[in-house]
C-alpha positions as CSV (number, residue, x, y, z in Angstrom):
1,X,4.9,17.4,-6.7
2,X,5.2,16.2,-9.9
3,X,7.8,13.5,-11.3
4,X,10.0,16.0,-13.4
5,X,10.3,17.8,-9.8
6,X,11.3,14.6,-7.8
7,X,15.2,15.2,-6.9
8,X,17.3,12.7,-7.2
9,X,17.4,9.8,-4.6
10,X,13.7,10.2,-3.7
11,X,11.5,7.2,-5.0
12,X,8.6,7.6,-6.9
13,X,5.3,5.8,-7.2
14,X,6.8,2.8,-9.0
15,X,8.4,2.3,-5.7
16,X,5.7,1.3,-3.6
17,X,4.1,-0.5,-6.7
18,X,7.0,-2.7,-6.7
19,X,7.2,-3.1,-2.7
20,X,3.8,-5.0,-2.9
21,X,4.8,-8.1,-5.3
22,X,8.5,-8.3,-6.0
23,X,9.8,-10.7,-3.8
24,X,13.0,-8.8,-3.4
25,X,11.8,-5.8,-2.3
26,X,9.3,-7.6,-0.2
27,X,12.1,-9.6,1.7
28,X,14.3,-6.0,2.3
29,X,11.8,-4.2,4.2
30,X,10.8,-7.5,6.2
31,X,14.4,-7.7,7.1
32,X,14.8,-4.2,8.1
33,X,11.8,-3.9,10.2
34,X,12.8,-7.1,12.0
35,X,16.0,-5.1,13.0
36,X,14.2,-2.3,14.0
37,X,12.1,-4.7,16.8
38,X,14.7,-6.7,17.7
39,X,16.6,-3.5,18.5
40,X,13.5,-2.3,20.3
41,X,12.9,-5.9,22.5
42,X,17.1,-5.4,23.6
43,X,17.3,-1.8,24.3
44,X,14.2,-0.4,25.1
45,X,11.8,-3.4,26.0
46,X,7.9,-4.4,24.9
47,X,6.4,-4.1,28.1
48,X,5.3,-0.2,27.6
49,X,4.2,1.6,24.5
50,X,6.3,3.8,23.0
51,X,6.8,6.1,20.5
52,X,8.8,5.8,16.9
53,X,10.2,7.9,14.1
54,X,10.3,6.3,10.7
55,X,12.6,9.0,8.6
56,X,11.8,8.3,4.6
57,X,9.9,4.9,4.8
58,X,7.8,5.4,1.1
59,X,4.4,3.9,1.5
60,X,4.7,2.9,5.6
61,X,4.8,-0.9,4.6
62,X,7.3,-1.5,7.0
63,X,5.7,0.1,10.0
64,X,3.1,-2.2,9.2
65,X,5.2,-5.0,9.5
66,X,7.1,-3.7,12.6
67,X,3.2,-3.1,13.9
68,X,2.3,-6.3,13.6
69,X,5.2,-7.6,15.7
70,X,5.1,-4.3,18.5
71,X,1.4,-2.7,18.3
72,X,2.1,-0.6,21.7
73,X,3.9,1.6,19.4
74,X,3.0,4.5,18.3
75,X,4.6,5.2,14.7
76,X,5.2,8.7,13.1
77,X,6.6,8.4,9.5
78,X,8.3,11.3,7.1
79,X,8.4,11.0,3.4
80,X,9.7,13.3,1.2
81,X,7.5,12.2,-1.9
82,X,3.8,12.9,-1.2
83,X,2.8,11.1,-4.3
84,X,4.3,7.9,-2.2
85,X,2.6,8.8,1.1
86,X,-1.1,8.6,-1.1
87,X,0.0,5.2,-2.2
88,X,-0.4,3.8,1.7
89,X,-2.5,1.4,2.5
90,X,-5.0,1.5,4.9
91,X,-3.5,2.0,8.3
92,X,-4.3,1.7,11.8
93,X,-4.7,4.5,14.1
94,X,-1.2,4.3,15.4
95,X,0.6,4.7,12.4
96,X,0.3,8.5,11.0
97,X,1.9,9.7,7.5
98,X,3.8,12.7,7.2
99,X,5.0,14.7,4.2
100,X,8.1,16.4,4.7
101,X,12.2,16.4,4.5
102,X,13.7,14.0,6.7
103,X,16.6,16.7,7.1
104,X,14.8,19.4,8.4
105,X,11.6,17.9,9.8
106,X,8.3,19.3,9.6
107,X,7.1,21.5,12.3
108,X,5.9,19.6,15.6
109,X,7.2,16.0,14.8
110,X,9.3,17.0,17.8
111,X,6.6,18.1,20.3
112,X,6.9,15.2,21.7
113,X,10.1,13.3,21.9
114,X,10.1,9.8,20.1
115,X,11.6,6.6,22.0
116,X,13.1,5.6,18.6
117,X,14.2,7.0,15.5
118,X,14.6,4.5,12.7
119,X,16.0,5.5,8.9
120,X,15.8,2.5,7.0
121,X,17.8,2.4,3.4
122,X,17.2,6.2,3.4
123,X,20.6,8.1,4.6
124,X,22.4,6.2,1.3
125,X,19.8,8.5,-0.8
126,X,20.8,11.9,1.0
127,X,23.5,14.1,-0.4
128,X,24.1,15.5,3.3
129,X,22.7,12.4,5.3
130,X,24.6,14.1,8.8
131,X,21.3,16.5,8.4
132,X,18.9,13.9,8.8
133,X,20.9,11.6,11.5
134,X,21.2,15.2,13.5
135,X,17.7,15.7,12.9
136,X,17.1,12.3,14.0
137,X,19.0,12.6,17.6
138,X,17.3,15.9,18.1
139,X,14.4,14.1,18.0
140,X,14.9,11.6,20.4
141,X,14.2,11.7,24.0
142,X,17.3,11.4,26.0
143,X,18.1,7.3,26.1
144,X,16.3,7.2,23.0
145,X,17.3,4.8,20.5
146,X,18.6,5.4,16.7
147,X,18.5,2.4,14.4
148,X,19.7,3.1,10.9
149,X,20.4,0.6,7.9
150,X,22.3,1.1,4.7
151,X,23.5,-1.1,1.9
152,X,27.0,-1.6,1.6
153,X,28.4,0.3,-1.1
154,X,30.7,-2.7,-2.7
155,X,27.5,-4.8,-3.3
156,X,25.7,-1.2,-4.2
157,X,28.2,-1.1,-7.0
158,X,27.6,-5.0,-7.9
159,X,24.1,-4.8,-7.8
160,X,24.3,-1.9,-10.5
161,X,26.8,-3.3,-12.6
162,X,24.7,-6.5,-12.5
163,X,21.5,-4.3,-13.8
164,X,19.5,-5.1,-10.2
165,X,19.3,-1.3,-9.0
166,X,17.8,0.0,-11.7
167,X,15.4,3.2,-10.9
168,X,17.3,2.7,-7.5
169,X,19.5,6.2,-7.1
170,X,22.0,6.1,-4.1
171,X,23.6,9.5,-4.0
172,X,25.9,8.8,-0.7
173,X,28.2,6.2,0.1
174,X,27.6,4.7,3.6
175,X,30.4,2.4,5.1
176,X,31.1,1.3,8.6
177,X,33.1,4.6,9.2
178,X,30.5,7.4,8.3
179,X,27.6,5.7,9.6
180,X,29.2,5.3,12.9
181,X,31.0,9.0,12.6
182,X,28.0,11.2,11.8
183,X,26.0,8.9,14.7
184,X,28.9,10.4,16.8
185,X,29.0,13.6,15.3
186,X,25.2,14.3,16.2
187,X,25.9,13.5,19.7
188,X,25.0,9.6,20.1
189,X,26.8,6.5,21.2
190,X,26.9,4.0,18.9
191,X,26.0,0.5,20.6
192,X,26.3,-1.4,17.9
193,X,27.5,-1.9,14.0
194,X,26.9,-4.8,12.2
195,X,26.6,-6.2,8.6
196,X,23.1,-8.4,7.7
197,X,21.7,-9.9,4.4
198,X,24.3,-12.4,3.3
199,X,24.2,-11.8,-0.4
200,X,24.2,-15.3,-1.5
201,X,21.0,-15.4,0.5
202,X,19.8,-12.0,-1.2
203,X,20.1,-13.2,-4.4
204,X,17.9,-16.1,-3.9
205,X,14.9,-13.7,-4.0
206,X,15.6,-12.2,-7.1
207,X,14.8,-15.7,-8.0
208,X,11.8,-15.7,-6.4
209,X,12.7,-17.8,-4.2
210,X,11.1,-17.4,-0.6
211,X,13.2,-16.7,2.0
212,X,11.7,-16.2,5.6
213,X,13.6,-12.9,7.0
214,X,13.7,-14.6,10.5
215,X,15.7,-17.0,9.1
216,X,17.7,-15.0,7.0
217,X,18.9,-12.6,9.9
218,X,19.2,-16.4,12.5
219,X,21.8,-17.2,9.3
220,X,23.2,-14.1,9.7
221,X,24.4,-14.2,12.9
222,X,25.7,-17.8,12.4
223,X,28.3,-16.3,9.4
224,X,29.3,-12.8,11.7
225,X,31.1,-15.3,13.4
226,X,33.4,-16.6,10.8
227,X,34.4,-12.9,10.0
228,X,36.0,-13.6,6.8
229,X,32.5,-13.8,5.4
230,X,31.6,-10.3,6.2
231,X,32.7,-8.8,2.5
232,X,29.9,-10.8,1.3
233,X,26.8,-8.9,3.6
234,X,25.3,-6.6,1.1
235,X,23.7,-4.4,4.5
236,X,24.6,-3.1,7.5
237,X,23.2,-1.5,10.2
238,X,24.1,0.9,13.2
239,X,21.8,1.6,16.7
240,X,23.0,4.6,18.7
241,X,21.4,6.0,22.0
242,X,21.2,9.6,22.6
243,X,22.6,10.2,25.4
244,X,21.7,13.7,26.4
């Protein structure tokens, strides 16, 4: 595939160049992939191995990261771009690449059923994101768990006003409503919504200043619960179990 061909919403290889030394990006996809296990350690336990979905994770640095932390799992991820899958790094055994569209999945990813599906800062970038979240829940064992993050669109628009998205290209608006409605509408229950990445925090590391994501998300649940500070999380995520 070549760039000219890319559509939009779908990162390129400038992407993954950027995930390996700016500290922003860096920080993000720590973040996420420490939601992603500590949705795993509450709802589906560490005592087992499992099985896990990644739909549209670029260059598999964050199953990386959620490998280090869980490496019973097993870890299946689908990108769109193959230019970004040959810009992984080596892997382990138990993480395999995939080239293919997250909303209509390549052919046996569901042989199997996966424990969890994740889509991490991918369903903003869909124009019909519904397609991938139903693809995701047919996916899923029954009990299985569906973690999704997206940023939240006020900040989205900030960000770009403030020239901080650039080469970024979010096609969808995801609030609290849709995420939890098309969850719904593919046939999940939603167990839980809620907003992470205070942006006073997030912008630290576009100063390159280092910010540990454990305590970034500890910080987080300190301000959820003086909700008048909730216009300022620039994130939020939603987990959903399938339920049949």
């Amino acid at each position: 595939m070549s760039e000219s061909t890319i559509p939009r919403g779908v990162f390129d290889k400038t992407y993954a160049a950027g995930r390996r030394d700016k500290a922003h990006l860096v920080f993000r996809y720590k973040v996420r992939a420490r939601i992603v296990a500590d949705a795993i350690k509450s709802y589906v336990g560490t005592s087992g191995s499992f099985r896990l979905l990644d739909l549209g994770s670029a260059e598999g640095l964050t199953l990386l990261e959620l490998n280090s932390s869980l490496p019973l799992g097993t870890y299946v991820r689908v990108e769109y771009n193959g230019e970004l899958v040959r810009c992984a790094p080596e892997l382990p055994s138990n993480i395999r690449l995939v080239t293919g569209d997250v909303t209509h999945l390549p052919e046996g990813i569901q042989d199997t059923p996966f424990d969890i599906v994740s889509a991490l800062a991918v369903l903003e970038h869909l124009a019909e994101p519904d397609k991938a979240v139903a693809e995701a829940a047919r996916s899923l064992r029954p009990g299985g768990l569906f973690v999704a993050t997206c940023p939240n669109p006020f900040w989205d628009a900030v960000a770009a006003r403030l020239g901080l998205l650039q080469g970024i290209d979010h096609v969808t608006d995801m609030n609290k409503d849709r995420m939890i409605r098309i969850a719904e509408k593919a046939g999940m229950e939603v167990l839980s919504f809620e907003r992470f990445m205070w942006a006073p925090v997030g912008v630290l590391t576009y100063l390159q200043v280092p910010v540990s994501p454990s305590y970034s998300l500890k910080l987080d649940r300190r301000i959820r619960r003086v909700r008048i500070f909730d216009w300022l999380f620039a994130n939020q995520y939603v987990i959903a179990r399938r339920n049949s």
